[in-house]
Phi, psi and omega in degrees: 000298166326339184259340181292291168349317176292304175332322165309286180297305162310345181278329181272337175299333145273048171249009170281124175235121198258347169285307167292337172299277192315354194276336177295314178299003187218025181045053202201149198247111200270022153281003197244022176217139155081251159295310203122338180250131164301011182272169186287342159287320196282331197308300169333285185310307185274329183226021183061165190324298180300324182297313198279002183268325171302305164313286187318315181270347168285009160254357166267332177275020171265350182243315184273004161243010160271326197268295171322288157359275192299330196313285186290311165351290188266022216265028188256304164275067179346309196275306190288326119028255164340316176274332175285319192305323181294322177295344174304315193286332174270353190281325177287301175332280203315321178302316180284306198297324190233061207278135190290297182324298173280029195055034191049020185261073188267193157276216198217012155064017175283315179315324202263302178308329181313278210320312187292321168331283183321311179285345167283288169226148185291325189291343225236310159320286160309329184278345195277311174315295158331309179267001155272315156314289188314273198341305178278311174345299200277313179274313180056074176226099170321321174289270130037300189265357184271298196297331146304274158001301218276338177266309206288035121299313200272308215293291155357278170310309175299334148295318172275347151331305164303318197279317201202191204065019198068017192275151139243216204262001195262219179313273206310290165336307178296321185274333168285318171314293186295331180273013187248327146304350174266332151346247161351310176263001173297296192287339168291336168291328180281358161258039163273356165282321182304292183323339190271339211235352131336277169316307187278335175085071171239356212264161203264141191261190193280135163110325208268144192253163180224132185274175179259000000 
């Protein structure tokens, strides 16, 4: 019961959706620019560097400070520790991507996984980041560098699993393996549009202006 509840409570906290705040705030609704999506790349894109960045990190602390949160609550318990913090942390996706107020039309939830990525491990971070950099440097496709984050999130954990957070072999190890994978591929699905337009070289790069 206790894990729907999280579920729950993330969910309305990511229904803070900071991309539509500020896009109201500029008197312009920025799901009606650019991609279409409320997120901090479409922010990026649409309203320059500062906006998006202004975006990004209130959809990356809506996540890593609720997952902290839930963290220190269970720090008694390690291993539960971990499986409750990931359900807060998928309830805040689920919330961003898909805010009931806005006809479920939200963002695509890279930011708001960074925060959990962070509240899990520093090490799982740092390599996303790093690898999230080369990529768009070298490609300079975001999208790209997000969907790379979303596997080496599932592959990691699921390695690190074995090593550390207090786990053994039994159930709970397995519901933290499914839950950083249901994590991960929530986002590589809300980049399916990207992958089609990847695939054909149609995807729009960093830096490229955008019409209404």
């Amino acid at each position: 019961m206790l894990r729907i509840w999280l579920l729950i409570i993330g969910y309305f906290i990511g229904n803070i959706e900071t991309g539509y705040i500020f896009g109201k705030l500029n008197k312009m609704d920025i799901r009606n620019y650019g991609s279409g999506n409320a997120g901090a790349t479409n922010t990026l894109r649409v309203l320059g560097a500062k906006a998006g960045l202004v975006v990004f990190l209130g959809d990356f602390c809506k996540s890593l400070i609720p997952c902290l949160v839930v963290r220190f609550i269970f720090r008694d318990n390690v291993s539960l520790s971990y499986i409750y913090m990931l359900y807060i942390g998928l309830g805040v996706v689920l919330g961003h991507n898909f805010p009931f107020y806005l006809g479920f039309k939200g963002g695509k939830g890279v930011a708001s996984t960074a925060g959990i990525i962070l509240a899990l491990d520093i090490r799982i971070a740092l390599v996303c980041l790093i690898v999230f950099i080369i990529t768009v440097a070298i490609t300079r496709y975001v999208s790209l560098g997000s969907i790379f984050v979303m596997i080496i999130l599932i592959g990691m954990s699921h390695f690190l699993v074995r090593f550390s957070y207090g786990f053994g072999d039994g159930q709970s190890s397995m519901e933290f393996r499914l839950l950083t994978a249901a994590i991960g591929v929530l986002s590589i699905f809300m980049h399916r549009a990207n992958i089609k337009r990847l695939l054909s070289g149609t995807e729009n790069k960093i830096g490229k202006k955008v019409e209404k």
